[in-house]
N, C-alpha and C positions, 0 to 999 in steps of 0.2 A: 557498278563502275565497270567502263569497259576496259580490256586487261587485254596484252598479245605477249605477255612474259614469255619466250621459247619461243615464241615463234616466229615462222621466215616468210616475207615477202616479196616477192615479186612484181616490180613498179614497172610497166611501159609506158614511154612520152615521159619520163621523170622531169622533163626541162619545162612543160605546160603549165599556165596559173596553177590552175584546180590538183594534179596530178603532185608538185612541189609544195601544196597545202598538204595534201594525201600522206605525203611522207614526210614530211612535219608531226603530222595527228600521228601515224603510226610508231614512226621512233617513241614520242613520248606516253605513249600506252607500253611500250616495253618490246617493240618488235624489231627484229634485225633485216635490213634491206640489202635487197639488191636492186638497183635502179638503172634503169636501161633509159637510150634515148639517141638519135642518130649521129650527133657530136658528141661523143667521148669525151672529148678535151672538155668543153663548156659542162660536163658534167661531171665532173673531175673537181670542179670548182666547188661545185653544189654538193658532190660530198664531203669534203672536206669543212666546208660549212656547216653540216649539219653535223657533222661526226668527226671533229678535229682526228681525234684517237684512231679513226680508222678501223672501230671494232666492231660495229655494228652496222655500219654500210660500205655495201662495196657497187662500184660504179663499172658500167661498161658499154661501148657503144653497138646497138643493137637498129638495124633495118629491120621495121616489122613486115616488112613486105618476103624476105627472104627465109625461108624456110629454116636453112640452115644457121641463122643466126637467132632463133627461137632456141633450137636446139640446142646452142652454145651458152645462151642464157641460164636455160634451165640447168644443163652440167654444171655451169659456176655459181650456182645457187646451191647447190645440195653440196659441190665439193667443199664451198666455202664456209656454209652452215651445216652443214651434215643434217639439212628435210630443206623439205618446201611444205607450206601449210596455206599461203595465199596468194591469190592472185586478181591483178587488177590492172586491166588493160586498158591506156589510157592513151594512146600515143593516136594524135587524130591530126587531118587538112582540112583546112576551110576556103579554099577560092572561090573567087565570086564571079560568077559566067552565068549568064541564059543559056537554057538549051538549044537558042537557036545559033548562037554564037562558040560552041563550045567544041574545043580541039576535040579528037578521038585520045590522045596521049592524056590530056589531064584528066576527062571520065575515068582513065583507066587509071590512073596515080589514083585520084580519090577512093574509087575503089578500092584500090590495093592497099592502100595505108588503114584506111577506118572499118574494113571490113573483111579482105584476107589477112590484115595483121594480127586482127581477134582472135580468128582462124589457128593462125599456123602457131602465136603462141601459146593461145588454149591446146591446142592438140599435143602439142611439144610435154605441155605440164602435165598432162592430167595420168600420167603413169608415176609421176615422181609426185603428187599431190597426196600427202598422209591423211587418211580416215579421220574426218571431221572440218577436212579444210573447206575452205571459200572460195569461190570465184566470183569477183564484180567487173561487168562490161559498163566502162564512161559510156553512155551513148547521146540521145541529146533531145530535146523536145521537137527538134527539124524531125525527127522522123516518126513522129508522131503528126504532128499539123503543117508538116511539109516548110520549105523555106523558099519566096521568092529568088531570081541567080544562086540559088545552092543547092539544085537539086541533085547533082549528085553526093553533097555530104548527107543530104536527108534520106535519103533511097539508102545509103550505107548504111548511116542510124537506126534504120527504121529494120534495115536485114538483122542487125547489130540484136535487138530487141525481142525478133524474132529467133535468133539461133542462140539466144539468152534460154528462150521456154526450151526450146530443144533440148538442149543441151542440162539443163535441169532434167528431164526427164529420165536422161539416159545416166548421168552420174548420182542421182541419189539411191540409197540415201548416206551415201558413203561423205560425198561433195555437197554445196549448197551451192546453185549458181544464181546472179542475181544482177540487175543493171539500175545503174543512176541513169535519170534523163535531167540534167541540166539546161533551164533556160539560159536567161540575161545572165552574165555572171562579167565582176569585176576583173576581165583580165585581155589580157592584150591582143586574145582572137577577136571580140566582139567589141573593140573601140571601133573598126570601119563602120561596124553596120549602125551601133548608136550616134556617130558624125553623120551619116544620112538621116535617121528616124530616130535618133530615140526619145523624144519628145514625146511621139508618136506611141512606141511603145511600152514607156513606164508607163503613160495615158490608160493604156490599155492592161497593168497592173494591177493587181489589187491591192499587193502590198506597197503598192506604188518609189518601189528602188530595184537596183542592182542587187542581185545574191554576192556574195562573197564566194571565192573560195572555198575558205576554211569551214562555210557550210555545208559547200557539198563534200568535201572531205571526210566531215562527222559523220551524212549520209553513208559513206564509203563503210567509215569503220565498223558505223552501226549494224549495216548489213553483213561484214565480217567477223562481226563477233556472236559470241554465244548469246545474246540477247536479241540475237535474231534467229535463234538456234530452229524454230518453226515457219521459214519465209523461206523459199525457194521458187523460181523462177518465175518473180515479181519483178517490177521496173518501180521501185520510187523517184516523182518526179520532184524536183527542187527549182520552181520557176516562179516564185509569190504567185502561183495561183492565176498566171499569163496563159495558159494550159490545164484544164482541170478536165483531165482523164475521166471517163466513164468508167 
């Protein structure tokens, strides 16, 4: 059974379908959060939903683009819970542009959210991360087989995946770093893209539906727990098999 008794989390994008399943799963294995996301207020809501009591999560509003609000994260996680033991970065943009139509400004937002936010809040933790903790990067099957109008969420993804193995290499064997790549998932990023095609791409499903959430969530924990105590700088993917990696 997986267990996070003592232990402290670190959630960016807390307000995301998959990411507010994530910390669902983890309170109820025994973990205590801290939950980041760029409205404070609307996240405010969401912990107190989860943690009437107030004693096991604490909320805060966090720009993963700014350096210095990683930083600030990470202070109110250790001052709050006295460790950090995990992390899991989850805070992503999805807009839809061709590249031939596509601002310079939004490339660079895209960028800067799904892949300097990795960045700056991996970097921030991995001094305050105690011996034996976890790192998991959301990243996503776009950057893996690329996404028609999304190619700069996929180009993030796909860097996301890549600075996953890195960065495994350099924190073991102290850390385990480790990324979800989520397809189709039931949640309110991907209702645009299934009102143009999804027909088209459950079609193209094996397991022929939507993922849930709360399954990639499980992926999450799985990969944060001791029962993946020999996995490091892998991507499991959760898409019914829309995607089947080589």
């Amino acid at each position: 059974m997986i267990g996070f008794d003592g232990k402290v989390l670190l959630l960016t994008g807390a307000q995301g379908g998959i990411a507010r399943a994530t910390a669902e799963r983890f309170l109820a294995h025994g973990a205590r959060l801290l939950l980041t996301d760029l409205d404070g207020t609307a996240l405010e809501e969401l912990g107190r939903r989860l943690d009437p009591t107030g004693g096991r999560v604490l909320t805060m509003a966090q720009d993963v683009t700014v350096p210095a609000d990683a930083l600030r994260a990470v202070t109110a996680a250790v001052e709050r819970f006295g460790r950090l033991d995990l992390l899991v970065t989850a805070a992503g943009l999805y807009p839809e542009a061709l590249v031939r139509d596509m601002p310079d400004d939004e490339w660079r937002r895209v960028i800067a959210v799904n892949l300097d936010g990795v960045f700056f809040t991996t970097r921030a933790a991995i001094p305050a991360l105690a011996p034996g903790g976890a790192i998991v990067n959301v990243a996503s099957m776009a950057g893996h087989r690329g996404s028609r109008a999304h190619a700069h969420y996929a180009a993030a993804k796909g860097a996301v995946t890549s600075f996953t193995r890195s960065l495994a290499l350099e924190l073991a064997p102290a850390i385990r770093v480790n990324a979800v790549a989520p397809g189709l998932i039931d949640t309110p990023m991907v209702q645009p893209l299934m009102a143009a095609k999804g027909e088209q791409l459950l079609a193209q499903t094996p397991l022929g539906r939507l993922g849930r959430a709360d399954e990639v969530a499980d992926a999450v924990a799985f990969l944060c727990s001791d029962r993946a105590s020999f996995i490091t700088g892998e991507t499991l993917h959760v898409n019914g098999g829309l995607h089947i990696a080589g």
